[in-house]
C-alpha positions in Angstrom: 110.8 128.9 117.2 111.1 125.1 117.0 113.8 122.8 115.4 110.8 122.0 113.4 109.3 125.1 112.5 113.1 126.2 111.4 112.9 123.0 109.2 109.3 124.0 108.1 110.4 127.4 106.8 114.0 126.0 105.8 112.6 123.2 103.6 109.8 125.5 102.6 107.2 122.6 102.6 104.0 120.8 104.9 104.9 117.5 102.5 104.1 114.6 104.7 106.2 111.1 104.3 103.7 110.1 101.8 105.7 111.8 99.4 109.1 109.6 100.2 106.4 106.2 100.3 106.0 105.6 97.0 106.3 102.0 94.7 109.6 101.8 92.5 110.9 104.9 93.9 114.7 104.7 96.5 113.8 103.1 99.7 114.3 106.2 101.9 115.0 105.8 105.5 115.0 108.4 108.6 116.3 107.8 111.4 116.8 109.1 114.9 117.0 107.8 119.0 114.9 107.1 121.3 115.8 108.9 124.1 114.8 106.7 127.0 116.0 103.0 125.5 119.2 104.5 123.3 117.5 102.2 120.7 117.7 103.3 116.9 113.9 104.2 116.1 113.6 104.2 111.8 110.6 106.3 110.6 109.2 103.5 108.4 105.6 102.2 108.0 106.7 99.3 109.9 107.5 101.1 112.8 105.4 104.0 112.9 102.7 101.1 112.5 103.7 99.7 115.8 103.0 103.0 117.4 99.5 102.9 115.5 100.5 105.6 114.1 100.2 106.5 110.1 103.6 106.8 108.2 102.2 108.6 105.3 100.8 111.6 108.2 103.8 111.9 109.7 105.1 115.6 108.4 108.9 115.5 106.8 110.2 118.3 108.8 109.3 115.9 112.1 111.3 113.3 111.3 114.0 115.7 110.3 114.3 117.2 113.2 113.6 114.2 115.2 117.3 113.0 113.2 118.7 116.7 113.6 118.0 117.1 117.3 121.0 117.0 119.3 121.2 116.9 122.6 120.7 120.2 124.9 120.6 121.9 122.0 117.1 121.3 121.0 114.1 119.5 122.6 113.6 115.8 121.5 110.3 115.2 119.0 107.7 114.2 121.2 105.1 111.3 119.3 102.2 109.6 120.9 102.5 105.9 121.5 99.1 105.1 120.3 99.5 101.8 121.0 99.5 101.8 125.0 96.3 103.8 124.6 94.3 101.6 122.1 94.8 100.7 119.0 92.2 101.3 116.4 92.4 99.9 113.0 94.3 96.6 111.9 97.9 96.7 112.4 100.2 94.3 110.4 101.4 91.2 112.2 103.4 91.2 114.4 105.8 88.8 112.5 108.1 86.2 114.3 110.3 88.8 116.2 108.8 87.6 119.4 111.1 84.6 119.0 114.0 85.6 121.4 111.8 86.6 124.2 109.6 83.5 124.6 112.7 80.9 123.7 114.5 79.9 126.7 117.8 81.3 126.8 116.8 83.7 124.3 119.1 86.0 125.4 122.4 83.9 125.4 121.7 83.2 121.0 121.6 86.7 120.2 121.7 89.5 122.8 121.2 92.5 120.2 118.0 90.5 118.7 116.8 90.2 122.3 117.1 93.0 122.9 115.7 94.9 119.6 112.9 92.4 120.3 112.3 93.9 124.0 112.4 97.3 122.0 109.6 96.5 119.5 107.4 94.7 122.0 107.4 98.4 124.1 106.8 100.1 121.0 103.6 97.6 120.4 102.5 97.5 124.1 103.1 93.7 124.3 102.7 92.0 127.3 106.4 90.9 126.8 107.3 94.9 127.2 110.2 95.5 129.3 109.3 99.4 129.7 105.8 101.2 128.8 106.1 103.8 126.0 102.9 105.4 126.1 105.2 108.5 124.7 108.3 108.2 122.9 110.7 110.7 122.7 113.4 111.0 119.6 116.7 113.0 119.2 119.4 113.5 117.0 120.5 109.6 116.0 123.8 109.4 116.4 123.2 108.8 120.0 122.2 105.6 119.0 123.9 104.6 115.3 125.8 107.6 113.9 126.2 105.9 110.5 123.1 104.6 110.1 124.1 101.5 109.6 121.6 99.5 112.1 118.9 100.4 109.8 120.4 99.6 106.3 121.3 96.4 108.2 117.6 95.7 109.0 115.6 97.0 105.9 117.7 94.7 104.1 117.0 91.8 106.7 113.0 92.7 106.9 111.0 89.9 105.4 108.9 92.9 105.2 110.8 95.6 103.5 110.6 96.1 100.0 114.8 95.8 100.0 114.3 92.5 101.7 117.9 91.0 100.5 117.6 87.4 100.8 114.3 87.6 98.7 116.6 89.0 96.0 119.2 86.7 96.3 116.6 83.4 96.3 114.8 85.1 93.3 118.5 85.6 91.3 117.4 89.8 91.4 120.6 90.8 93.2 123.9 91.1 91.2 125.5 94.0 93.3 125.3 95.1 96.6 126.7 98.6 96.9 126.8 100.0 100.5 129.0 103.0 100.9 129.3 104.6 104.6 130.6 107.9 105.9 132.4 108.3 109.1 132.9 111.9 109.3 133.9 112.1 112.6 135.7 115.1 114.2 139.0 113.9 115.3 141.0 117.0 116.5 144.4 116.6 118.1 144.1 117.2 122.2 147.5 118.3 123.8 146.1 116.5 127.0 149.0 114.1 127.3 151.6 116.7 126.5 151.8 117.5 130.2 151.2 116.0 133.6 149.4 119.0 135.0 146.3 118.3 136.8 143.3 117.5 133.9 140.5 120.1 134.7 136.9 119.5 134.1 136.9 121.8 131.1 139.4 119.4 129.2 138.0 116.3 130.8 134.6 117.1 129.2 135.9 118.0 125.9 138.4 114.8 126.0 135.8 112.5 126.7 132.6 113.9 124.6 133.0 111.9 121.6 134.1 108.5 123.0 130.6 107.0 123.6 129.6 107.8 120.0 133.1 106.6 118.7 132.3 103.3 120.9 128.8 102.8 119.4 130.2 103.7 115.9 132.8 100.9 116.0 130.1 98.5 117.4 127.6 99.1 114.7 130.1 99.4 111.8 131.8 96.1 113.4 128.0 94.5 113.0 127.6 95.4 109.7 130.8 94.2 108.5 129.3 90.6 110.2 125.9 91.0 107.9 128.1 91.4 104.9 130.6 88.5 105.9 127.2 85.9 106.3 126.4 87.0 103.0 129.7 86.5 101.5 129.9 83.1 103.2 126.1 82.1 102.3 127.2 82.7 98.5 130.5 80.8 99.1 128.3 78.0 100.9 125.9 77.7 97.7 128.5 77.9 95.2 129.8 74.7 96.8 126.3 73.0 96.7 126.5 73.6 93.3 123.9 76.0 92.5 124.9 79.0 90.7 125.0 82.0 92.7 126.5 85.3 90.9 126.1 88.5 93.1 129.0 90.5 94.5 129.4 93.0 97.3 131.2 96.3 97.7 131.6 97.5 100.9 133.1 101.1 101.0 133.8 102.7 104.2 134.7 106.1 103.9 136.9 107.6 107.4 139.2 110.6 107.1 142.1 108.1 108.3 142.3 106.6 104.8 143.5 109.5 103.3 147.4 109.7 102.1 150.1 110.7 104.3 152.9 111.0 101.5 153.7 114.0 101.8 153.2 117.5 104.2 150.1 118.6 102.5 148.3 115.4 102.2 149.0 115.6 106.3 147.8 118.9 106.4 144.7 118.1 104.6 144.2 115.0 107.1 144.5 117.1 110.2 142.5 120.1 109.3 139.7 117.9 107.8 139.9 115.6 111.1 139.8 119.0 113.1 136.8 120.5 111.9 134.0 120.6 114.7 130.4 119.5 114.5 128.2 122.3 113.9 125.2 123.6 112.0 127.4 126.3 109.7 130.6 125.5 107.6 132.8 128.0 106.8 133.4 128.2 102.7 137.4 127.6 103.3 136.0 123.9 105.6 133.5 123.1 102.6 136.2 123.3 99.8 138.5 121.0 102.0 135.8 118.7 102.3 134.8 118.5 98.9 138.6 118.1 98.1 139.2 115.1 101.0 135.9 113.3 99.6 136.8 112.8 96.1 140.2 111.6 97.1 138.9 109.1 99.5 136.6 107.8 97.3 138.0 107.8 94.2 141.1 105.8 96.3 138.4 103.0 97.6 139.6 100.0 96.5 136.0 98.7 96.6 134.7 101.7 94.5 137.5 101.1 91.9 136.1 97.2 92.0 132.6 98.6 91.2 133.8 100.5 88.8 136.4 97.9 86.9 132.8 95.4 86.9 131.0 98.1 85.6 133.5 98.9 82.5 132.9 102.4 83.7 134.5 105.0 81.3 136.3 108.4 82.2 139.4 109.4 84.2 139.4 109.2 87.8 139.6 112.1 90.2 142.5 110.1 92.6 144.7 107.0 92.1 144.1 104.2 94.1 146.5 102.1 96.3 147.9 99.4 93.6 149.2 96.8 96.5 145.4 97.3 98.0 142.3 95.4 96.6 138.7 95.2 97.8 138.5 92.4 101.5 135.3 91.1 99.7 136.4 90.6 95.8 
């Protein structure tokens, strides 16, 4: 049986993304990797429409388990790149994302635009293609963005997308911007250092597993912070023009190293949180520890407790935040 027969039975439903498509409901966004270009591929009628390919066919439990499949483990999710093929139909334009491939020097402005616009030309069989997808592969996503923030980052910079931001903004519809992003990360201690015995390839392997995703997690978690920075300072830069701009932004970032160290339990809770391995089950004891760790760390945000302060929000908190700490962005 398949990852997405298991989903099929598991989910107990044939609904197709129609039923996540519709007007005035939560913008939902899944996501997984392309195998061959490590590129972040977002099932959204954008993108699906570059394949010529209908987003509201496209079963659920495919692009769950197109975002479930890891590595080895499973087989990626296999879709047909209608577009190499011939496309029938209209498609929607294809927009000015052509821009860094045709300017000269291209490259040297904006390497990850480049190179997202290399991505999408492949995707549309554009002449300015740098690899033919006739086929294109997907596995689990956090090969390519394990927070999912390249694709928050780019529905909300889509002239397209329906949570196009700086339509908001122009239009005076945007008063908060809440983003709120979950590292999770297993981060076990390794007693690989505690001795100069020759490193076998059993510990090298398990040493070295997670660093590529930790990399790309910093790197896409360090671009986001950028997207929220430009908006800060495009609100500052109004503000000065004199025109009244009145939104704010609350960043929370959610890692396991926030929590408190004060005393031998809160380390206790740190390290076995920061201990427990990926994998498909949870033991009841992990779950209960996780539950406990989350409220703490976000009840502690200082961002959350800025949201919550504009808000006038009523009702005792689970944890007590840091009082010599306030929200980078407020």
């Amino acid at each position: 049986m398949g990852l997405q027969d298991m989903i099929n039975q598991f989910l107990d439903t044939t609904a197709t993304l129609a039923a996540i498509n519709q007007p005035g409901k939560p913008l939902v966004v899944i996501n997984a990797s392309d195998t061959t270009a490590a590129e972040v591929f977002s099932f959204t009628p954008d993108t699906l429409d570059d394949l010529c390919l209908s987003f509201n066919d496209i079963p659920v439990a495919a692009a769950v388990s197109a975002s479930a499949a890891v590595p080895v483990a499973f087989s990626p999710v296999l879709l047909k790149n209608r577009a190499w093929s011939g496309c029938e139909g209209n498609r929607r334009p294809a927009g000015d994302w052509r821009t860094p491939l045709r300017a000269d020097g291209g490259a040297y402005a904006n390497i990850e635009a480049f190179r997202t616009a290399r991505y999408w030309a492949s995707l549309r069989a554009d002449r300015l293609a740098y690899r033919e997808e006739p086929y294109v592969r997907l596995l689990d996503g956090g090969r390519a963005d394990n927070l999912r923030l390249t694709a928050a980052r780019r529905v909300l910079m889509d002239p397209h997308s329906p949570a196009y931001v700086y339509s908001a903004l122009g239009e005076g519809r945007l008063r908060r911007l809440v983003v709120i992003s979950v590292n999770a990360r297993s981060d076990a201690r390794n007693d690989i250092d505690q001795s100069a015995a020759r490193t076998t390839i059993a510990e090298m392997v398990s040493a070295v597993t997670s660093v590529p995703i930790d990399a790309t997690t910093a790197n896409v978690a360090a671009s986001f912070r950028g997207f929220i920075e430009n908006l800060m300072n495009g609100r500052e830069r109004s503000r000065r023009a004199g025109k009244t701009v009145d939104f704010k932004i609350y960043p929370v970032e959610i890692d396991f190293d926030e929590l408190p160290t004060n005393s031998p339990a809160e380390v206790a809770d740190r390290d076995n949180v920061k201990s427990i391995s990926t994998s498909w089950t949870i033991t009841p004891e992990d779950v209960t520890l996780i539950d406990k760790v989350a409220g703490v760390l976000l009840w502690r945000h200082p961002c959350l407790n800025g949201l919550l302060d504009d808000l006038r929000a009523s009702g005792e908190r689970e944890a007590v935040a840091p009082t010599t700490v306030q929200c980078p962005q407020q």
